[in-house]
N, C-alpha and C positions, 0 to 999 in steps of 0.2 A: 390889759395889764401886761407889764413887763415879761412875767412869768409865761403869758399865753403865748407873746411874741419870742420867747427862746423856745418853748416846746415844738412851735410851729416852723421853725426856723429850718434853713437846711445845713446849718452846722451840727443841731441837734438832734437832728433826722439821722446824718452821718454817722456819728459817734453812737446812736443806739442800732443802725445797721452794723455795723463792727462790733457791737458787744455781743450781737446776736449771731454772727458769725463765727467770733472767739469763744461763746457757750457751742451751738450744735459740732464744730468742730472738735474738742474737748469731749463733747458725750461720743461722737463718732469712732475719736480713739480708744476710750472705754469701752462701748459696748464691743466692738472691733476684738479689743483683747481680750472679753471675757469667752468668749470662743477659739480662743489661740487664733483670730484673723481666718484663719481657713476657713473655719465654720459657720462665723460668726459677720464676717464682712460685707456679705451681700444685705442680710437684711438690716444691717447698722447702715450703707448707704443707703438702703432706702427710704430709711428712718429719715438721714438726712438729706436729697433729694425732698421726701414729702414735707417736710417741715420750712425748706428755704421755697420752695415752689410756692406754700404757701402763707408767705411775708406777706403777697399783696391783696389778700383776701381782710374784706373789713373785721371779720371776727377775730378777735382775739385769743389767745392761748396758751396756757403754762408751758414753755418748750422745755422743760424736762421732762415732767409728766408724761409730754404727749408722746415725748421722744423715744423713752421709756416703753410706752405702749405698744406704738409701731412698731418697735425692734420686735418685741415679744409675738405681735401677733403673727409675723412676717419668718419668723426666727424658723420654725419647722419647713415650712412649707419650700423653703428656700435653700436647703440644705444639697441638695443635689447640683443644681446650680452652679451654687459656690465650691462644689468638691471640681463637675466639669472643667472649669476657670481654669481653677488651683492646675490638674493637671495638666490642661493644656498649655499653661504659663513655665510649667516646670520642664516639660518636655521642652518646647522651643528654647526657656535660658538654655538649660544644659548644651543643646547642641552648637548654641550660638557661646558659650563659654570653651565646649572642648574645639569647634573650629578654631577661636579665637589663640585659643593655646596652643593648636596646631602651627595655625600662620607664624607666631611669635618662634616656635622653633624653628619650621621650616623656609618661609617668606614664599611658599607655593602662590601660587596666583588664585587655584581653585579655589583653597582654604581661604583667600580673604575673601572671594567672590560668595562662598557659603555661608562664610561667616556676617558678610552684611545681610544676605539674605533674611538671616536667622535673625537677626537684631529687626530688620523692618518685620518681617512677620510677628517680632514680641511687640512690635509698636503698635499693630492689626490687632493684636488680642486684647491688647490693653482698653485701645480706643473701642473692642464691640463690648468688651467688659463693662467699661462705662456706658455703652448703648444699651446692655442688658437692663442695668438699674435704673435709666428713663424708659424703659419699655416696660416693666414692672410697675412704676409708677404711673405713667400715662395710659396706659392698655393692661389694667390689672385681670382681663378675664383671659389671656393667655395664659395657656402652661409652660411648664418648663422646657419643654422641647420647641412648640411656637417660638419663645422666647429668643430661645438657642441659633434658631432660624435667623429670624428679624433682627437681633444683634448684628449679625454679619452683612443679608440682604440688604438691612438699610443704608450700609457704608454704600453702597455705589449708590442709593437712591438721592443722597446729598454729600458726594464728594468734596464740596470745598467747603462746608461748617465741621465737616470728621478728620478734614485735614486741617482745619485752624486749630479742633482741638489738639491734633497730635504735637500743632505748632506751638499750643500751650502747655503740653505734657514736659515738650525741652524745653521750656523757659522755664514752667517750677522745676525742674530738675533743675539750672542751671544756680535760679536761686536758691534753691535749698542748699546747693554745696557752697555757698558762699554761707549762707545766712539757714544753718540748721533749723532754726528756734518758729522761723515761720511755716513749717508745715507742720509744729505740735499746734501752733496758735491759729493759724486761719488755713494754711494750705489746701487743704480741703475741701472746707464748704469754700472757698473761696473760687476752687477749680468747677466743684458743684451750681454756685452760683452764676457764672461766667456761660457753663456750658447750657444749663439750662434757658439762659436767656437768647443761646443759640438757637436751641429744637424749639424751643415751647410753641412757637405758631407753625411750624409744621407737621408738629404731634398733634398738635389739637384739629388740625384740618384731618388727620387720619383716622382720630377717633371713631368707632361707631357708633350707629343710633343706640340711645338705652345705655351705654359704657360710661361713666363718671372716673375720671381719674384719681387716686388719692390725694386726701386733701386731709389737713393733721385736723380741722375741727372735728372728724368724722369720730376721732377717737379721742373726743373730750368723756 
């Protein structure tokens, strides 16, 4: 039938990846605010992390629902975490904002020298940040502190997939100042997406025996 050949099609394949990218993205911003972001971000990525991770699993599933769920189950447990992040992210801006101000008055050599510093080190946090919420989702019987570890430790154990990420960190930055509307609509899960198709076979070789990674059917 006509109809079977458009379902099966890879036009149609397309356009229902993208729908499903513009929904978990959307719930990611939600859940995200309903915590003021501080709170609330870590387990709203992992929400979305576990929900794109598992697109390619045969089982089907309501992704709000599920999405829903995850946030909620994930929501307490995570809250430490995402306070660490927060201030580690706020320390480093600031120092790399008040260098920056300094240079701009004085044109010191050291002040721009700290000042980039300070910029690559918020790029380090950013990209173990994102390591953290595939290490939660791929290696869910770590703790907080494990986590805290392996964030960072992993960066030198595959330096050039953490440095593509960061490559793709300036390219959505880049796009987004031109084109705002794409980081409400896919920016996101689309950076989620991307990266995960990075780690996924080398997470999954470090898995251990008996560890099952999250996977959104688990919380039908």
């Amino acid at each position: 039938m006509k109809f079977e050949k458009l379902y099966n099609s890879k036009f149609y394949m397309f356009f229902e990846c993208l729908y499903r990218l513009i929904l978990v993205n959307l719930l990611f911003i939600l859940c995200s605010l309903l915590g003021l972001v501080v709170f609330s971000v870590v387990p709203a990525a992992i929400a979305l992390v576990t929900v794109i991770k598992s697109y390619s699993s045969e089982t089907a599933f309501p992704i709000g629902k599920t999405f829903w769920h995850i946030f909620k189950k994930h929501f307490k447990s995570n809250l430490v975490l995402s306070g660490l992040f927060f201030v580690l992210f706020l320390i480093f801006t600031f120092n790399a904002y008040f260098f920056f101000l300094a240079w701009q008055e004085y044109q010191a050599l050291i002040n721009e020298i700290i000042m980039n510093l300070a910029f690559v080190l918020d790029g380090i946090i950013i990209v173990a940040f994102i390591n953290a919420i595939f290490i939660r989702v791929y290696f869910p019987n770590l703790n907080t502190k494990k986590t805290l570890k392996y964030a960072f430790v992993l960066l030198r154990a595959l330096p050039l997939r953490f440095l593509a990420i960061l490559g793709i960190l300036v390219l959505m930055a880049v796009i987004t100042y031109f084109f705002p509307y794409y980081l409400i609509f896919i920016g996101f899960s689309l950076l989620a997406f991307i990266v995960n198709a990075l780690l996924k076979a080398n997470y999954m070789k470090l898995v251990a025996d008996g560890v099952t990674p999250l996977l959104a059917q688990d919380y039908l």
